[in-house]
Structure formats: structure tokens, C-alpha cells
N, C-alpha and C positions, 0 to 999 in steps of 0.2 A: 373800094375794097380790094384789099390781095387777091392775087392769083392761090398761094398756099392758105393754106387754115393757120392758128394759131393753135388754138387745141382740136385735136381732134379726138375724136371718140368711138370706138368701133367692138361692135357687139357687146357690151359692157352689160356682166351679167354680177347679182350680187343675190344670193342665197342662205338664210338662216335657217339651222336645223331645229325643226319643231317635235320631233319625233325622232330616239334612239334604241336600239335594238338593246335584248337584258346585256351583252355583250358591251356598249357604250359606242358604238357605230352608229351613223345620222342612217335614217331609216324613212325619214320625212322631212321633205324644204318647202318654207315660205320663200316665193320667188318676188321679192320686193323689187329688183330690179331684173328683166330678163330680153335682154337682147337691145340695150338701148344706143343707137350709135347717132354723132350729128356730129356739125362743126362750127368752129364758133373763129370769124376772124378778126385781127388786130383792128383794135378801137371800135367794135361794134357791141350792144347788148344784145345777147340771146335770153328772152324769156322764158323759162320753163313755169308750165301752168296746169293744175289738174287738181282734184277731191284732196280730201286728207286721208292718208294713207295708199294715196298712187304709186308709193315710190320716188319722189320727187326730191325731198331731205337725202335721201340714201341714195343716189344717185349723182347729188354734190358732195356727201361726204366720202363715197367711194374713189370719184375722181380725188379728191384733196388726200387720198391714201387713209382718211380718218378711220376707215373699215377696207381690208383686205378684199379683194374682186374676187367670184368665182371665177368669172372667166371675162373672157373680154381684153381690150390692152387702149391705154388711152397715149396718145403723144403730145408734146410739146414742142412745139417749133421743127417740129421731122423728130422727135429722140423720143424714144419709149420709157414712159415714168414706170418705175416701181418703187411704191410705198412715197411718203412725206417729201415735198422738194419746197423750198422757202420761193420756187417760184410761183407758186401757187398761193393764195392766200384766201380766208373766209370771213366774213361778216357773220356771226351767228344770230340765229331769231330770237335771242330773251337775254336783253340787258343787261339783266341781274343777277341772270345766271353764272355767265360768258365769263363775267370779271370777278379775279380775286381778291377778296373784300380785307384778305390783312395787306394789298401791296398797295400803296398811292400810285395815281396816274401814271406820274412818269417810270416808277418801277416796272408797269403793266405795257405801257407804249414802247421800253426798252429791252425788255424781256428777249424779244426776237431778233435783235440786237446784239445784244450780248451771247445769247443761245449759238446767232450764226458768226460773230467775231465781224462783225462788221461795222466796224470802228474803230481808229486807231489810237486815239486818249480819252478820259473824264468828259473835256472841255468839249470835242467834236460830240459828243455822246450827248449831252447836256443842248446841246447848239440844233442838232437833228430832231432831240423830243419838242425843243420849243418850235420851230417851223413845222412838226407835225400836229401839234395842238392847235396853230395859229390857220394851217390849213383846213383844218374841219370848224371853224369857227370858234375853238374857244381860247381864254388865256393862258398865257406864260405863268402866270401868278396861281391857276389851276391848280401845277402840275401836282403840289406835295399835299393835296386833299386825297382822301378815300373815296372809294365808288359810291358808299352810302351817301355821301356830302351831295349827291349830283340827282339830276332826275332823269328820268325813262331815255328823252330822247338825247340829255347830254352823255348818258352812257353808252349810248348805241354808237356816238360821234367820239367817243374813247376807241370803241370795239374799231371802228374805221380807221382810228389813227394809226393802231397797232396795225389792223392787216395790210396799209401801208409803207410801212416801217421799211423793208425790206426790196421796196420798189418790184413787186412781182410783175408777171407777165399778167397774170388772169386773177382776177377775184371773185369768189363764187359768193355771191349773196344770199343767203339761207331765210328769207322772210323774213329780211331786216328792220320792216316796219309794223307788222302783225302784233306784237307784243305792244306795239304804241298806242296812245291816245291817237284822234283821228284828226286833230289841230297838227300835232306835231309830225305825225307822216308826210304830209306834202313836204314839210321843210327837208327831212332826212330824205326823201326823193329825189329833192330838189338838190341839195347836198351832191350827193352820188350824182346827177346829172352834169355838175358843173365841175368836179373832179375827173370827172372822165374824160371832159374838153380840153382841160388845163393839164392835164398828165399825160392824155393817150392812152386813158385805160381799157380793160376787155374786160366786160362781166358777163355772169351766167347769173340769171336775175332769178331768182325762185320764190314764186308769190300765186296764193290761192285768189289777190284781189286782180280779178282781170279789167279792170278800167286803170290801175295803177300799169298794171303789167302793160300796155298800151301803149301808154305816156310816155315810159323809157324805154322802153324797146323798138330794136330793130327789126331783130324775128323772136316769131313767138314759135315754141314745140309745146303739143302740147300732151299730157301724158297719161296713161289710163291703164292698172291694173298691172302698172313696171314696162310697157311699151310706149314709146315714140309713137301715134297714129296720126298723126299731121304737124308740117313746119311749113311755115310761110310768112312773108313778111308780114308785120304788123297789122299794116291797115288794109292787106291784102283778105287776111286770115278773120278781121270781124264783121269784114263787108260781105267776103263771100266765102263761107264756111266749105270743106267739103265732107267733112269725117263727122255722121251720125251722133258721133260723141261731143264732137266739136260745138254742132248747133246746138245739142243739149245745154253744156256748159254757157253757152253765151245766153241763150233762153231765161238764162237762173239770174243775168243780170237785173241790179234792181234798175229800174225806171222811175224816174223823180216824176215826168207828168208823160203816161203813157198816148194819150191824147193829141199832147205833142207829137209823140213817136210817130205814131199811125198819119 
């Protein structure tokens, strides 16, 4: 592991006004995210893991600039991001949402592409969609289908191909597998596991399943009520809990034969 972070993250606050004065001044904030800092370095996964509605979504889409910070400042390799940078990339949680259903594959794969000019003819353009389809396992012959043509987990392996496209530093996975069937999750797991070897990639894993979060990750943080209360490595963090919230969460795990456990 580096001596520097990759991303780092420091005090990272995000605040929606729930309540405005008759004047139209915020007067009341939901503090979804509030004081959340950590670091994540080259070629490791950080899992973030916590309830629905922790803050954990808003927290990656903060970093990715998808929602403005209140406060807080996040960097990338030492440089201070403000707003959208194409080194950044996201996996979103819902297949079907993510993608736009008038563009075929390779429109959607190219998209970010074309957006950042990063490509010098048709032919190279054309040449990049197909090693990006062929990389997440699907075909060449794919590309000029629609997202309806495709099912849950070939779409989510679309959504991966585009947040590639671009070769980022970081990709923030948004509960990539939760919208899935429970067959196809492992693969799409397994997916991202084996892209991450063959590329050198850096993810920030966001998942409410902590036996998956386990699996791929390096360190886990785990997060409760918009605060970071415990990071530690992986097999560190389910052996030996220290944060009251921590054991709770793992407690909630199901056990196939408790019998066994004990």
C-alpha cells in the first residue's frame, strides 16, 4: 500500500434544507452527511457499510460532485476537487434506472467518451466500446441492442463498462448488486473483483450486505446517522468489533446454522 492516499476525504459535510423561513432562507438541515473524513489508497477497496438512510449514497455521490458539499473538501492524488472530474467514476444501484432506454449500448458506453473528447476518430471510438463490452464479459455483436433487450445483471455490466470508459482513478460503487437477483450478485462481485486485479483499480464499495462487503474489501468504515464511528481492516473489523454500533450491525447478520456458530 502507498505511503500517500489516493482519495482522501476530510470533514465532508452534506446538508439539505428541510425547513425555510416565510422569507425563503433554510431555517432547518437534515444533516445526511456530517463530518465524514477517511482515505482510500491506490488499488485497495474501502467498504462503506451502515442501515438505509445512514448517509452512505450521499456520501458517494457527494465525493463524485453529483450533490454540492456543505462543507468539507475531498482530494485526488494531493489536488482539491470541486464539483464533476471524469476521474472519478460511479457504478449506480438500479440497472434500469441508470441507463437511457432510447440510447443502444455502445451510445451509453460512449457517451463519456465523446462528452470528454477522448478519442481521436469513429474507428478508435468504435475499437474502445468493443474491448470495454468484451472486458465486462459481454459481446461485440451486443453493442447496437437497447438496455430493455438485456437483463438486471447484463445491465449493471453496461453501467460498469461506461464507468470505465474513461480509465478513472476511483470508482465509487453505489450498491451495485442490491437491485440484483441473489444468483447474479456473486458474479457481478466477482466481476469487479477481477477488474480491479487486471486494471489497478480503487473502489469505495457501498453496500448494506456485509458478508458481501467482507469478500471485497480491504477496509471496511462503517457509518451511522452521517458519521464514520469505526474503519478497520476487513477481517480485523468482524472478528473484533469495537464501536457499540459496529456489534449491533454484525449481530443482525443472518446465520445459516447458528449451532454451527456457537
Amino acid at each position: 500500500m502507498n505511503d500517500k492516499p489516493l482519495l482522501s476525504v476530510k470533514n465532508l459535510q452534506k446538508y439539505f434544507v428541510t425547513e425555510r423561513t416565510f422569507w425563503g432562507k433554510p431555517k432547518e438541515y437534515y444533516k445526511a452527511v456530517d463530518g465524514v473524513s477517511f482515505d482510500i489508497y491506490k488499488g485497495e477497496t474501502l467498504g462503506l457499510v451502515g442501515e438505509s438512510g445512514c448517509g452512505k449514497s450521499t456520501t458517494g455521490r457527494t465525493i463524485m460532485g453529483l450533490y454540492p458539499a456543505t462543507g468539507g473538501d475531498v482530494f485526488l492524488n494531493g489536488e482539491k476537487l470541486s464539483g464533476i472530474t471524469p476521474k472519478i467514476q460511479m457504478i449506480f444501484q438500479d440497472p434500469y434506472a441508470c441507463l437511457n432506454p432510447r440510447m443502444t449500448v455502445a451510445e451509453i458506453i460512449a457517451e463519456p467518451l465523446v462528452i470528454n473528447k477522448a478519442y481521436d476518430n469513429a474507428q478508435e471510438l468504435q475499437k474502445r466500446i468493443f474491448k470495454l463490452l468484451e472486458l465486462v464479459g459481454l459481446s461485440r455483436e451486443q453493442a447496437n441492442r437497447f438496455p430493455h433487450e438485456f437483463s438486471g445483471g447484463q445491465r449493471q455490466r453496461v453501467g460498469i463498462a461506461r464507468a470505465l470508459a474513461l480509465n478513472p482513478d476511483v470508482i465509487i460503487c453505489d450498491e451495485p448488486i442490491s437491485a440484483l437477483d441473489v444468483s447474479i450478485q456473486a458474479q457481478v462481485v466477482n466481476l469487479l473483483s477481477d477488474l480491479q486485479k487486471e486494471l489497478s483499480l480503487t473502489y469505495l464499495f457501498i453496500a448494506h450486505d456485509l458478508a458481501m462487503v467482507r469478500y471485497i474489501s480491504d477496509r471496511v468504515a462503517v457509518m451511522n446517522k452521517g458519521r464514520i464511528v469505526e474503519i478497520a481492516e476487513a477481517e480485523e473489523l468482524y472478528k473484533n468489533p469495537q464501536h457499540p454500533y459496529t456489534k449491533n450491525l454484525l449481530s443482525a447478520i443472518p446465520v445459516p446454522d447458528p449451532d454451527f456458530k456457537k
